[in-house]
N, C-alpha and C positions, 0 to 999 in steps of 0.2 A: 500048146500054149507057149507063146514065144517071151524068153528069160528077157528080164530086162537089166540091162549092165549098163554103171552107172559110173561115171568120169570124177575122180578127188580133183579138189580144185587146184594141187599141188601140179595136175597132167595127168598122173597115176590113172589108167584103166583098172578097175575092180574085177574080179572075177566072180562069173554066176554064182549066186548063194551067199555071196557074203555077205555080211549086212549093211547096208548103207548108210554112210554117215549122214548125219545132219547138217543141213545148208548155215552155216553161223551168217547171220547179219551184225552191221558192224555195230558196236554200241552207242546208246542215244545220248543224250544232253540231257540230263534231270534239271527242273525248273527246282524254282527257290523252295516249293511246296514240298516237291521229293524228297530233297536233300532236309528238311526240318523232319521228314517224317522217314528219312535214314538214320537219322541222331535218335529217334524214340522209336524203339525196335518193339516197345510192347504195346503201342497201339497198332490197330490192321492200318496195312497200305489202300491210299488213295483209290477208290473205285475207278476213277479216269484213265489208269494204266493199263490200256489195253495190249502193251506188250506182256503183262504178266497173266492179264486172263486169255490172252489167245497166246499157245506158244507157237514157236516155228513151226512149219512143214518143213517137210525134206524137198530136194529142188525136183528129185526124180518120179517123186508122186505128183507131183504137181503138173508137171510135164505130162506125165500118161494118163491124169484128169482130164487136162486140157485137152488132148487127144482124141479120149474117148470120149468125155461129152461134145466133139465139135462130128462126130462121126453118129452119133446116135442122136441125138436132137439138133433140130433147127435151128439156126441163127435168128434172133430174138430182136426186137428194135424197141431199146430204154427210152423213157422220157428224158427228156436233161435234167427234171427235175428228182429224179428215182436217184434211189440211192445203188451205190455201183460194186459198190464190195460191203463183203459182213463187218467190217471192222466199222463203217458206216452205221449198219444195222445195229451192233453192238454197242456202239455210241449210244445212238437213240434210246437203248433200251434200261441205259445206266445215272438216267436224270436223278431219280432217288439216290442215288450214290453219291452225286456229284453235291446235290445241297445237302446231306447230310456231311460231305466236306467241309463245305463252305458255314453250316453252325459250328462246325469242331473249331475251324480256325477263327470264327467271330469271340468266339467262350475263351479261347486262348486269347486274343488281345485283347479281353477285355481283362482278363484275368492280369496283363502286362501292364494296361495303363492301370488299374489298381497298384500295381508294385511301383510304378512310376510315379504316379501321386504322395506315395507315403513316403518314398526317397528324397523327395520334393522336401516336402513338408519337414522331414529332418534334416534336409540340408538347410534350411530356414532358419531352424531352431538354433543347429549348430552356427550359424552367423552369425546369430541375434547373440548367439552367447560370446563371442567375443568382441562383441562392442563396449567402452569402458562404465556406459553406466550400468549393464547388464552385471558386470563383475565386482561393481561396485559391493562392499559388505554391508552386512541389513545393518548393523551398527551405524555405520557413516551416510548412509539413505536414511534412516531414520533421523539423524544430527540434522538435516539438510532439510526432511520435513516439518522438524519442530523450528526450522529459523522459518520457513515459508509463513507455515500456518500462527505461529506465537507472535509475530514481530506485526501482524495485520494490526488494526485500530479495532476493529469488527471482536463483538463480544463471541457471537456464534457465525463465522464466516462460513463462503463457500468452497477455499480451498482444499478442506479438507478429504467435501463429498466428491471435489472435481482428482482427487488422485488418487483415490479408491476405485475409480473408475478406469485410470488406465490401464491396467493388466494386473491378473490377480497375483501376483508375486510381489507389487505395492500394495494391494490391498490387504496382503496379509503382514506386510512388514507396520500396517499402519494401525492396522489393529493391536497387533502387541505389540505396541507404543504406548505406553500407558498416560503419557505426560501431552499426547495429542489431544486425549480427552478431558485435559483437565479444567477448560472452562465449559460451563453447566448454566445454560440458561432456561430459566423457563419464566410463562408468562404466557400473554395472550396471543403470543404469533410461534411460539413452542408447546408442542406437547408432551404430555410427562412421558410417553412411551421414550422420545427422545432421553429428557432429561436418566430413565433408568437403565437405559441403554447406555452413557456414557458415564455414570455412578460405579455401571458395573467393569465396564472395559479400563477407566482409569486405575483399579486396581486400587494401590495405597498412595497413592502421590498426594501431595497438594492441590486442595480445589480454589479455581475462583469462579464465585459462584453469584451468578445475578439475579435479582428476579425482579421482573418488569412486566406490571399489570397495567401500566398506562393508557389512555383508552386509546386506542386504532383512528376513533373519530372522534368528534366534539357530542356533549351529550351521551354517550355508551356507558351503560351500564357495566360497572365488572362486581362482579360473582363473588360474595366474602366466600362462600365455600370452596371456589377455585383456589384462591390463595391458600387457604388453610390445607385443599393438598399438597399443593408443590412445599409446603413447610414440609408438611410433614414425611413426606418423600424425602427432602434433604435435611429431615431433623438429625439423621443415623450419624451422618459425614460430618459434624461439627467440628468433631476433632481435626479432620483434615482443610477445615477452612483456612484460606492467606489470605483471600479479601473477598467481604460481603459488599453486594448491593441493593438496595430495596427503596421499587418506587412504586408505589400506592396513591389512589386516589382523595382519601381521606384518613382521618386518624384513629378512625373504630378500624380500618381494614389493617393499619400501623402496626396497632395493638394488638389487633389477633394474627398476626403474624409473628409479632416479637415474645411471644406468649410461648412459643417452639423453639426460644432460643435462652434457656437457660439450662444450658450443657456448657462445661467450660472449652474456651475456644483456646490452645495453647499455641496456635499456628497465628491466628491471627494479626494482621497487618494495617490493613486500610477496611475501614467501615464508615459506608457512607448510607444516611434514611433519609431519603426525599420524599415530601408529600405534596401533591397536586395542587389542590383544592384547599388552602391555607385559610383565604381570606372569611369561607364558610363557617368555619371551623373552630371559632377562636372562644367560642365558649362549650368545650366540648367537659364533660363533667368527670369524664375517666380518666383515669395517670395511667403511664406507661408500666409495663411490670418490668420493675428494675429489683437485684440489677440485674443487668443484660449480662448471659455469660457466667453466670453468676460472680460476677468481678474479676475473672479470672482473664486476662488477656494480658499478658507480660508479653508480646511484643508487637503490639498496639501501637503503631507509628504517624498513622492518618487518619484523621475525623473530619466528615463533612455532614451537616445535618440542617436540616431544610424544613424549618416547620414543626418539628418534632422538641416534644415536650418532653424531656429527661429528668427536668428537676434540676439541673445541671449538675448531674453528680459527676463529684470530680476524682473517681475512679475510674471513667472513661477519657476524661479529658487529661491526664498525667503522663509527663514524658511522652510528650507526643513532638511531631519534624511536622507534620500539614493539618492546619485547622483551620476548616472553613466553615461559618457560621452562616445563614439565609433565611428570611420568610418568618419574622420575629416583630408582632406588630401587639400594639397597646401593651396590656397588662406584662404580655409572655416574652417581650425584648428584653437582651439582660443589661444589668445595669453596669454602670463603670468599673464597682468594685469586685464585678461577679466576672468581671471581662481581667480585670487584673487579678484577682486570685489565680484565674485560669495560665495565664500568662506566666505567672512566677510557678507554677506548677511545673509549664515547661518550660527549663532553661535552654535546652537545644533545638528550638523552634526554626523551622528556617523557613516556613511560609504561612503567613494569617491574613484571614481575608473575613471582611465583615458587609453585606449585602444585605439589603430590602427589610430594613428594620426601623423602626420608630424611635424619634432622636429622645433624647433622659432629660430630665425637670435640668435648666442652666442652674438652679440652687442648691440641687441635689450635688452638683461637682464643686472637687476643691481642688482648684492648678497652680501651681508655683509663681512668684510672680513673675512677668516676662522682665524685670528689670536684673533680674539672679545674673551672675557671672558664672560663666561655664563651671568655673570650679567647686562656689555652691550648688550648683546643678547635678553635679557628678555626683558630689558628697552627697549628697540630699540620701536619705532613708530608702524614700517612697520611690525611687528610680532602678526600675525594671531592667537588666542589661541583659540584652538577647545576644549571646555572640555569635552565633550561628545564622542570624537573621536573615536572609535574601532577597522575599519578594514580601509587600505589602500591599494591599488593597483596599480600600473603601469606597464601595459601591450603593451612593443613598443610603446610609449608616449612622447619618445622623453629624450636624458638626460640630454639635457640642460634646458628643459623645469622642470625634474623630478627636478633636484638637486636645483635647483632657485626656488620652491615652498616649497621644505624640506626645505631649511635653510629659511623659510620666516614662518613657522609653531610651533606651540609648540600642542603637543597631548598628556597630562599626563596621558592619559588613554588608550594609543591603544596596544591591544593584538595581530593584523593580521598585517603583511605586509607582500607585494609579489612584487616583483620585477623581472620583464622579458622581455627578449630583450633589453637592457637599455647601453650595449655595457662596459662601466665601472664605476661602482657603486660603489667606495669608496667613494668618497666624501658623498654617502647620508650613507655608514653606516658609515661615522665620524659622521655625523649630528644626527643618532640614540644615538651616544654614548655618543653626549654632552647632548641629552633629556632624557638618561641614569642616567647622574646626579643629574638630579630632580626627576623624577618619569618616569616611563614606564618599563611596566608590562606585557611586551611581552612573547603572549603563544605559538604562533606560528610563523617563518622566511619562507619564500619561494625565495628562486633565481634560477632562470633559462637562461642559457644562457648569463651569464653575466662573466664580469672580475672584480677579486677585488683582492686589496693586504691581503694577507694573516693572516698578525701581525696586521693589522685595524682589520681585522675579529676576530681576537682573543680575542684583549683588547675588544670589542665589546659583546664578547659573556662569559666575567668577568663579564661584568654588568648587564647579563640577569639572575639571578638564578631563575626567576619563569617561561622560556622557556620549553614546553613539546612538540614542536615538529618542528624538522630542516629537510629542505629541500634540496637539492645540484641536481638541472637538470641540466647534460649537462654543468658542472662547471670543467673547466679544471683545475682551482687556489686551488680545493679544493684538498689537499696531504694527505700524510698519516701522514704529520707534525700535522694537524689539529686534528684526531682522536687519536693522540696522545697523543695532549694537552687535550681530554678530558678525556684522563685513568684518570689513579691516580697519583694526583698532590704529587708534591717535600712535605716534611715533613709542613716547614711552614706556605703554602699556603693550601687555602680552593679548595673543587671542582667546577669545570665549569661545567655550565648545571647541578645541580643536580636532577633536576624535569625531564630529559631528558628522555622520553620512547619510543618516536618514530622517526628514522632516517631517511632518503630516501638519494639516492646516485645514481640513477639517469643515468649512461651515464657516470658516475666519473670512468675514468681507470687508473688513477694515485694513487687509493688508491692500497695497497699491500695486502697482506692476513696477514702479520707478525702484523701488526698496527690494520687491524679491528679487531685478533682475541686476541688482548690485552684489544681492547675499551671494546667487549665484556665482557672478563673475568671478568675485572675489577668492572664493574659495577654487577655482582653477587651478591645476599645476603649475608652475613656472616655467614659463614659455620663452624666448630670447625673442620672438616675432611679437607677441602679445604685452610684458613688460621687459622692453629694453634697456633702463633706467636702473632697472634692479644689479643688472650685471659691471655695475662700476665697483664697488667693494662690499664688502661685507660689512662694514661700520655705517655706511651710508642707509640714511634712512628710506624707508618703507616711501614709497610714493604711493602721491593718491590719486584717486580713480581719475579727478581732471587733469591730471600730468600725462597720463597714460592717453587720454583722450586727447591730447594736443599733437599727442606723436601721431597716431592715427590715422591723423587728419586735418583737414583745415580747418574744420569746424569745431569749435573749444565744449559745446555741451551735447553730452549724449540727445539723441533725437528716442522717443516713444516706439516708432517702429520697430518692431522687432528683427523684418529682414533688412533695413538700411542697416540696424547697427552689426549684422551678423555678416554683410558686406565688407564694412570697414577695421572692424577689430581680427578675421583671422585665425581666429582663438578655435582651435578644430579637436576634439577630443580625441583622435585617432592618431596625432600629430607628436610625437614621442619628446620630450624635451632633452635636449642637449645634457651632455655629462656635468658641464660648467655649471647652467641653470640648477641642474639639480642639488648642486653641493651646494647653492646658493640660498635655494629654501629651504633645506636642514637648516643653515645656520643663522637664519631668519626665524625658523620655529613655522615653515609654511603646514596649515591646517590639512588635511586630508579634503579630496576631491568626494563633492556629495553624490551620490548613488540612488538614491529616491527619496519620490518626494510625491505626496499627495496631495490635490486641490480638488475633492472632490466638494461640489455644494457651493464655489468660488468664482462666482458667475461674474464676476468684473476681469477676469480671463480670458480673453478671447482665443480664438483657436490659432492668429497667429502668434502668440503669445508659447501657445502651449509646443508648437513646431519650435521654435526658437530653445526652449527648455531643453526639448528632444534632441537636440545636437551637442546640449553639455550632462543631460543628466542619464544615465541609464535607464529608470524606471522613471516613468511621468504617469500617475493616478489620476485622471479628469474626466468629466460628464461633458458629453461628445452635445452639439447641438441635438433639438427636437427633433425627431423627424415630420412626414405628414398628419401622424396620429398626435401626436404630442407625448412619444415615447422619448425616453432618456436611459442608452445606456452608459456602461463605465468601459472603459478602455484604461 
């Protein structure tokens, strides 16, 4: 048996017998797989690694293999296809190995994009939280909800339900907000789940509380039993009421509603009972069950009542700021002296309004006579002094009734009156012009539908120069004499209305185009292009509209056209007037430049009329031509 001796790879010959080292190969390149499954030592190595399941031979066995199988079997012919070494073989045989890899490392990144996802997700969170309204404090996000949601007009809006909804860190700032919830409606388009859901979240705050069973449609039945729950659902919260509202269709449903309100109300503010269906109604056999509250309302500030039969007790109506009376016809209108008692009741009244009431016996009244001198007037007994008075209204009230509580009144303070329906109202604007002479500081007129001598209207509207805004609905008396008297006054005399910015005219077709489109001019700012005449001194009198017309042009009388004259005059609203001009009209006393002006129902207006307007006036109110249909709208 011949030794075989075997060569180090240093050169070194070995000597027989000794044992033969191992052939080292040089070391491989581990892919990314290896190297993860070198980091985790206590799961098994990759099946693929066939350097670890086959280990080296020695180079000298392999050699005297080779040898001896080329000497004892025959040279063999492989397919191309045939596999050529075991390590081949050993591949094939290690397929289960290999997709049991390939699950190991799918569970592993799936288990990675999970930790990835949630990393996500808080780094999200952490963003969101330093944005400034996230850090906002629930204090001041609350502040911020109650101006959105309390400042609407909307009794039950939907801002409320729209920011509860955006992420539950305002919904829950919104709910423990007690004063979000504090308006409570219910009725036919609410349900009481709602109404006790927000009874119970407002906590103790102040309620304002409506209840509105109006019908949805014309003809609709509503339910005496429905109202009588929503009472009695909000009979508990009386105490925390600040203003009630109740509108009913008739005055049995009135009644068995008001029937739940005799708990005293110590919050109490504004209470207003409207009834529908009045006109039905008028011989209804039942009284109200008074009193309401059981009289107890100490700060009871505003009353409106609509059809509703009180008896007029004047425990509801005392030391009251707004009373508006409505829907008071034959027997159940109250009378003059039930209207003044009311009145001297409150002396700090600053708004009364009298609406859709049946006028009093002219016998039954007893009025001062209009020949009195201011000063027997004042002195007079029977004269009512409102000093707090502001706004006034009579809306088809009757004029016997109106004019017999005007001359019974003194209001050195009121800015509003409206007058409508009243059939002929000079005598009350004689009575404005004798409270003219003391004080009244009227900012606004309103007459609609009404008759009044013309020259009252006028000395009337001498004495108003802090009026900024006249009305005329549907005023047949109102001419073009009147717009005329407001151009510009005769040399000696000062201007009428100078505060004057806004007109309305309403249904007026007696006014002309030649007179509105003087009131206009007139009232222009002081122009050096437009009145150059003016800029010679300040003593020098006012020039009139045909002096300015001469400059112009060659032509001495205004022409009707609207765009010839807006040709020749130059008069441009965007056009700034000079420093000079300006100190010119101060010291002139020039009126203020009008602002709007309404002609709607003013069909002797034609549309170039109304272009023409539109170049001096800001706001132009008019009814545009028909169209095909015979539609008309406003612009």
């Amino acid at each position: 048996m011949h030794s075989i001796s075997t060569v180090h790879p240093s050169g070194i010959q070995s000597k027989p017998g000794t044992p033969v080292p191992m052939a080292v190969e040089p070391p491989r390149t581990r892919t990314s797989v290896a190297s993860s499954w070198a980091s985790d030592r206590s799961s098994l190595p990759p099946p693929y690694e066939l350097y670890d399941l086959y280990p080296p031979v020695p180079v000298a066995a392999t050699d005297s293999l080779r040898s001896h199988s080329s000497q004892t079997e025959p040279p063999r012919h492989t397919a191309p296809g045939s596999p050529r070494s075991p390590r081949k073989q050993a591949g094939n045989l290690s397929i289960p190995h290999l997709r049991e890899a390939l699950n190991s490392l799918e569970s592993k990144m799936a288990t990675l994009l999970s930790e990835r996802d949630i990393l996500e997700s808080r780094l999200e969170q952490a963003v969101r939280l330093q944005s400034p309204v996230q850090r906002l404090p629930n204090e001041l996000l609350a502040s911020i909800f109650i101006q959105g949601v309390l400042d609407m007009e909307e009794e039950d809006s939907l801002m409320l339900s729209s920011l509860m909804l955006v992420c539950r860190y305002w919904k829950e700032v919104a709910i423990n907000t007690p004063i979000l919830w504090s308006r409570v409606v219910a009725g036919t388009r609410h349900s009481l789940g709602k109404v006790r859901r927000k009874l119970e979240r407002s906590k103790s705050v102040p309620l304002h509380v409506c209840v509105d069973f109006s019908p949805r449609v014309d003809n609709e039945n509503v339910s005496t039993a429905n109202i009588i729950l929503a009472m009695d659902l909000l009979q508990t919260s009386i105490w925390r009421w600040k203003s009630f509202r109740l509108t009913v269709p008739n005055r049995p449903q009135a009644h068995a509603a008001l029937t739940r309100c005799q708990e005293e109300a110590p919050l109490l503010e504004i209470l207003s009972i409207r009834i529908l269906h009045s006109m039905q109604e008028d011989h209804f056999p039942h009284r109200a069950p008074l009193p309401l509250f059981e009289g107890r309302t100490p700060c009871l500030k505003s009353c409106s009542f609509t059809s509703f039969n009180f008896g007029w007790d004047m425990k509801l109506l005392s030391r009251l700021r707004v009373l508006k009376l409505g829907g008071y016809w034959n027997g159940f209108s109250p009378s003059v002296d039930t209207i003044l008692g009311i009145l001297k009741a409150c002396p700090s009244l600053e708004e009364f309004a009298l609406r859709n009431m049946s006028d009093v016996d002219p016998d039954s009244c007893s009025m001062p006579e209009p020949d009195h001198s201011e000063h027997e007037r004042t002195s007079d007994s029977r004269i009512i002094r409102l000093q707090r008075l502001r706004k006034l209204s009579f809306y088809y009230a009757g004029i016997v009734r109106t004019r017999t509580i005007m001359s019974l009144l003194s209001f050195p303070a009121l800015e509003t009156i409206e007058l409508s329906f009243l059939d002929n109202v000079s005598p009350v604007i004689e009575h404005l012009r004798r409270q003219s002479l003391t004080s009244l500081p009227l900012r606004r007129m309103r007459i609609e539908s009404c008759f009044f001598n013309e020259l009252k209207m006028v000395r009337l509207l001498r004495r108003l120069p802090s009026i900024t805004m006249l009305e005329f609905i549907d005023a047949e008396d109102a001419t073009s004499n009147l717009l005329k008297t407001l151009s510009t006054p005769p040399t000696a005399q000062t201007w009428i209305c100078p505060r004057l910015t806004s007109l309305a005219l309403e249904g007026c077709t007696n006014m002309d185009w030649e007179a509105l489109r003087t009131f206009v001019e007139s009232r222009l700012p002081a122009h050096a292009r437009a009145y150059p005449t003016q800029l010679i001194s300040s003593a020098s009198a006012v020039p009139t509209q045909c002096q300015a017309s001469n400059q112009l042009g060659p032509s001495t009388t205004f022409t009707s056209s609207a765009s010839a004259f807006a040709a020749k005059a130059h008069i441009l609203a965007h056009i700034p007037a000079t420093t000079h001009a300006k100190m010119m009209s101060d010291s002139v006393g020039w009126p203020l430049r009008l602002q709007s002006i309404d002609l709607t129902r003013c069909h002797q207006i034609s549309k170039e009329m109304v272009q023409w307007l539109r170049m001096y006036v800001a706001q132009v109110r008019c009814e545009i031509a028909a169209g095909i249909w015979g539609e008309a709208s406003t612009t």
